[in-house]
N, C-alpha and C positions, 0 to 999 in steps of 0.2 A: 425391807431394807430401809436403814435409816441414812442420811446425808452424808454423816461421816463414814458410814461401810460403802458408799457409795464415790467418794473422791479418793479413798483408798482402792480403791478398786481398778476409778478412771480417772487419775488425779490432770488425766489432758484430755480436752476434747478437742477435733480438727471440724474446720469447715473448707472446703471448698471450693475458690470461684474462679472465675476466668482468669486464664494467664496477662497481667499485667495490671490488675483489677486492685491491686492496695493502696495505688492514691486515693482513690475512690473512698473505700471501706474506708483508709486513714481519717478520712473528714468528714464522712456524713454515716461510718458504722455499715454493720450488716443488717442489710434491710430485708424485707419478704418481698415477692412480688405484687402484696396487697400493696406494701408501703410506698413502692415503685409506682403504683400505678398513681396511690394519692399523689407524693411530689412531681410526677408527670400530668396530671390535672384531667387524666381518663377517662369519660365516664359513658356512660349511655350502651349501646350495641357492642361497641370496640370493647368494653371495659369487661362486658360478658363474655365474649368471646375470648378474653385471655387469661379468667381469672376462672369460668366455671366452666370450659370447656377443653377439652385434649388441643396440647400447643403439638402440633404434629412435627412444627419445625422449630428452631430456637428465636428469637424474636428480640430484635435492639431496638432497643430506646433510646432517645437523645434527648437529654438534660441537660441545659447550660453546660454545654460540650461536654460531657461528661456519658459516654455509654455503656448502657445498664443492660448485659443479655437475661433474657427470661428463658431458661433453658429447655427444651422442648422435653415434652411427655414419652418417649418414644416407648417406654418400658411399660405403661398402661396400655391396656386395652380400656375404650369404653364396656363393650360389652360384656368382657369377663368381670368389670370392676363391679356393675350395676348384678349378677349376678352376686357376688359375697359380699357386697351390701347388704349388715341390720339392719339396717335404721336410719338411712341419707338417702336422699337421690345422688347421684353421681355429679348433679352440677352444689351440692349442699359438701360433697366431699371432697371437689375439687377447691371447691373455694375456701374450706379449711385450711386443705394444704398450701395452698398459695398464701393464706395468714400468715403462714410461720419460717421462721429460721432456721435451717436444720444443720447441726452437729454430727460428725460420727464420736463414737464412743471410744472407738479405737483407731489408731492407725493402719493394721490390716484392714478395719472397714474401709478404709479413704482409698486404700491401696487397692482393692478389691474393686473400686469404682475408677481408679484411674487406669486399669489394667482392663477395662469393660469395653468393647469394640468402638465405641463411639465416642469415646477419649482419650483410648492411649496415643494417640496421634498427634494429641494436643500439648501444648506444654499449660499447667493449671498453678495457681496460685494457691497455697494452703497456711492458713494461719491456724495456730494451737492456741489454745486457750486456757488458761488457768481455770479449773472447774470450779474449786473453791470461792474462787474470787467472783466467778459468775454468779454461783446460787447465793450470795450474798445480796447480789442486786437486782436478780430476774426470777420468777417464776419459770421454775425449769420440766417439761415435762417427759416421757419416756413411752418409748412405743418396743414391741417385743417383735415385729415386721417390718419389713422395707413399706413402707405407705405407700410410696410411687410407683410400686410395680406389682404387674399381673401378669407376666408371662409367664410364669411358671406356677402351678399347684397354686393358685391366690389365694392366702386365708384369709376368713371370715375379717369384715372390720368395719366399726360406727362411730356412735358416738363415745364407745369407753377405747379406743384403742388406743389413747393417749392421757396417762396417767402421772399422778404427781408421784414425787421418788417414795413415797411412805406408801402410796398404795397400787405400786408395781407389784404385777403376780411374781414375786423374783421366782419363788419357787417352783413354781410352773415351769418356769424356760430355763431354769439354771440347769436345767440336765444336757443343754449341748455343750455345758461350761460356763463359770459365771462370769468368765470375761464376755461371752457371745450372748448373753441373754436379755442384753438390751440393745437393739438393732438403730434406734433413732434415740436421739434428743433434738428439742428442739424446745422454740421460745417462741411468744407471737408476737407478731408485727413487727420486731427490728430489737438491736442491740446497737443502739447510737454510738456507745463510749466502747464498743471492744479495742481500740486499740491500748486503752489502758490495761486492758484482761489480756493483752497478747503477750505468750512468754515465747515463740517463735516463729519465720515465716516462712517459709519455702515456695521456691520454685520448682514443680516436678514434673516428669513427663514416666507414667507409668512406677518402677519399681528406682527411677534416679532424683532423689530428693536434694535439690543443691540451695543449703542454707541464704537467704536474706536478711539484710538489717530494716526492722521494721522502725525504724526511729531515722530512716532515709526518706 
């Protein structure tokens, strides 16, 4: 798959985050929980404990007023993870995932997680993003599994399970459909300027998506 078969394909990708949470993003971007923990000035035991270890419960930060949840692991198992582990220890693969930014690919994926027992409750903040506009300015990469989750059947995953868009197995996964056959995108460490990649924002609580002005 090349860049352009690939914005044709997903020409929006959705993030995300807590319900109320776009002043935030508005001014300092979408950040990883690494990035959070650097502008929080974390470090030592604390910093392990949130970055290479299972967050059981979800965990806020307070930054120059401003709070930043770290959303809990609930969907890992440690032990199933350390089983389909290639090539990481489980705190080398948590702490990858904490590096990054993550994207769905689609809108059924976002919907798919806001409809997931532990947030349809919630009312969540989702902004879209021009993908186009993105891979112009980010190294973007693609994962063909849910990364954060091991409840169910966990497939194998290391250091390749997160690849650049030219050298995605497309063919491999395109037999559940080539809309489905990229499960994640994602970016490391932060997207400072997405509010300028934002082409919408929504406020949604499961399957009721109620447009916002993100230039509010």
């Amino acid at each position: 798959m090349n860049r352009t078969e690939f914005v044709e394909l997903h020409p929006e990708l959705f993030h995300m985050a807590a319900g109320g949470a776009w002043s935030s993003i508005r001014r300092l971007g979408l950040l990883s929980t690494t990035a959070i923990l650097d502008l929080a000035g974390i470090d030592g035991e604390r910093r392990v404990g949130l970055e290479q270890q299972r967050r059981a419960e979800s965990v806020t930060l307070s930054i120059d007023s401003i709070d930043f949840v770290l959303r809990d692991q609930k969907p890992l198992s440690e032990e199933k993870l350390e089983r389909c582990l290639t090539d990481m220890t489980v705190g080398e693969w948590l702490r990858l995932l904490n590096g990054k930014v993550f994207l769905w690919p689609t809108r059924q994926r976002c919907e798919e997680l806001l409809n997931a027992r532990a947030f349809r409750g919630f009312q969540h903040t989702i902004v879209e993003i021009d993908t186009a506009a993105l891979l112009e300015r980010y190294d973007v990469l693609l994962s063909p599994i849910n990364s954060g989750a091991t409840l169910f059947n966990p497939r194998p995953r290391g250091s390749t399970t997160f690849t650049s868009i030219e050298d995605f197995p497309f063919d491999r996964y395109s037999k559940r459909g080539r809309v489905r056959a990229v499960a994640e995108v994602s970016v490391d460490y932060a997207i400072p300027d997405v509010a300028g990649l934002t082409t919408g924002l929504w406020r949604a609580q499961q399957d009721r998506w109620v447009p916002a002005d993100p230039r509010a």
